[in-house]
C-alpha atoms as one frame of an Amber mdcrd trajectory, in Angstrom:
protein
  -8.690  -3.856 -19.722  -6.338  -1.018 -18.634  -4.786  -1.922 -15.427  -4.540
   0.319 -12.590  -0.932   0.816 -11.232  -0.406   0.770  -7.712   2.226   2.195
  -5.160   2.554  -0.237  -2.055   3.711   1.065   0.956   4.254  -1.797   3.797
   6.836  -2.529   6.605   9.862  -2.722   5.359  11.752  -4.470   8.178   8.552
  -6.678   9.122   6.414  -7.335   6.301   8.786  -7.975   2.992   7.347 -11.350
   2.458   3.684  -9.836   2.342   4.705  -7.287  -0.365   6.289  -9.952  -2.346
   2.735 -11.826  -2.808   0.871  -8.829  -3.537   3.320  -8.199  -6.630   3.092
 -12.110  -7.033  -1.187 -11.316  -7.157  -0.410  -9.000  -9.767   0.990 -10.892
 -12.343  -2.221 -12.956 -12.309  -4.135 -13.146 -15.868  -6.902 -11.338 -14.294
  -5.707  -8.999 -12.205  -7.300  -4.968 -12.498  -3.554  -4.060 -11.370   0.189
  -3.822 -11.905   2.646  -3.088  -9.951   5.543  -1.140 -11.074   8.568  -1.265
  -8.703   8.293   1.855  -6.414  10.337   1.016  -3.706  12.702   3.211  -2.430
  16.226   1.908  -1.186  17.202   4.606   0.672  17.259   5.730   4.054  14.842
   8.575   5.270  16.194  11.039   4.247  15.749  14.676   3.667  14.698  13.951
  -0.469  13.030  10.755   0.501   9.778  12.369   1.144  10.044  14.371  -2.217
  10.979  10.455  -4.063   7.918   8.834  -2.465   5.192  11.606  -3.166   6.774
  11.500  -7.501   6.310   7.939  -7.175   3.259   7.927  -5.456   1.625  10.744
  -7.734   2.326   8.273 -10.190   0.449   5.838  -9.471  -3.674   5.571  -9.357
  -3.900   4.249  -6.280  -1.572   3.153  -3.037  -1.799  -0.271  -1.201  -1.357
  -0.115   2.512  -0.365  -3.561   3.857  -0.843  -3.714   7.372   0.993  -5.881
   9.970   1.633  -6.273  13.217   3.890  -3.256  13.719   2.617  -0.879  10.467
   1.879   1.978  13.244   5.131   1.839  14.285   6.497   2.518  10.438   7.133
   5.765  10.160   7.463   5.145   6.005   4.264   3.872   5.661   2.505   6.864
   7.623   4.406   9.018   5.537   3.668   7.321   2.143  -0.385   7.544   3.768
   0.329  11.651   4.356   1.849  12.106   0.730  -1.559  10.169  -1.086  -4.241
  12.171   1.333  -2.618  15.163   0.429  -1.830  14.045  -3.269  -5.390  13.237
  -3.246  -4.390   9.236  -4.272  -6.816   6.860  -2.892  -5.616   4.497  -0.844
  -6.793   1.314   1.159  -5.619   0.003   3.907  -5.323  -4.603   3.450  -5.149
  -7.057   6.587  -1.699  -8.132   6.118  -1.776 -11.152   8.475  -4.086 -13.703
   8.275  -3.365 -15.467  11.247  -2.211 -12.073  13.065  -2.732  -9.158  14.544
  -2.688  -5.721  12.390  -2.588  -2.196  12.932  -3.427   0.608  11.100  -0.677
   3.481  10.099  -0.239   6.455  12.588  -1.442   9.047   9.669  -4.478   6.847
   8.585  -7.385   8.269   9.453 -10.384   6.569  12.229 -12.610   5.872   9.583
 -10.433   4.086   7.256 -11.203   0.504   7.456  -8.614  -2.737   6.881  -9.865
  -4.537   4.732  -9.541  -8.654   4.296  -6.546  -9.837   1.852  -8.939 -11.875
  -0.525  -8.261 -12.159  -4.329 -12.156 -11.412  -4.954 -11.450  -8.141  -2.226
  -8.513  -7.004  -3.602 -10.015  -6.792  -7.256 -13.225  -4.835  -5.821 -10.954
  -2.285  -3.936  -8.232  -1.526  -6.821 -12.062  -1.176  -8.794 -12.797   1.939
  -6.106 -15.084  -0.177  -3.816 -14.348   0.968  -0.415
């Protein structure tokens, strides 16, 4: 099976710990995914924007963890900007299980969060959404 690879964009200063088990998801046997490190270390910046949309172009898809404060991350609405316009698909996961979870300023009304289940997850990287 050829995995898909996929870009997540997330909190950075709130939800860390939630990226970290999505890249621990992908390293299951079964998993329609991999994730190749796409992070970027540095500041926004004025060539930040440019690093992002390489890295996000590619990719096949982009993984939008949302948390409690995801509107608030000005990152992750950018990183949702670059893949509408790269025409990337993206989906948008319920970060917190136990928790509330917003949606990124640039995502658009229709786009639904969608429950962080293994069985989910598969279905979505599979273009179910």
């Amino acid at each position: 099976m050829l995995k898909k690879r996929a870009f997540i964009s997330f909190d950075y200063d709130n939800d860390s710990d939630l990226k970290t088990l999505l890249v621990g998801q992908a390293r299951n046997p079964d998993s329609p995914f991999e994730i190749v490190d796409m992070s970027i270390k540095e500041t926004i910046a004025t060539n930040w924007k440019d690093n992002a949309r390489r890295r996000i172009k590619g990719c096949d898809v982009v993984i939008v963890i949302c948390g409690e404060y995801t509107s608030l991350a000005t990152g992750v609405s950018a990183e949702v900007k670059i893949a509408q316009e790269e025409s990337i698909p993206y989906f948008l996961l319920w970060g917190r299980a136990n928790g509330r979870c917003v949606k990124p300023k640039a995502a658009k009304d229709s786009d639904k969060i969608y429950n962080w289940t293994w069985d989910n997850l598969k279905k979505l990287i599979g273009g179910a959404r």
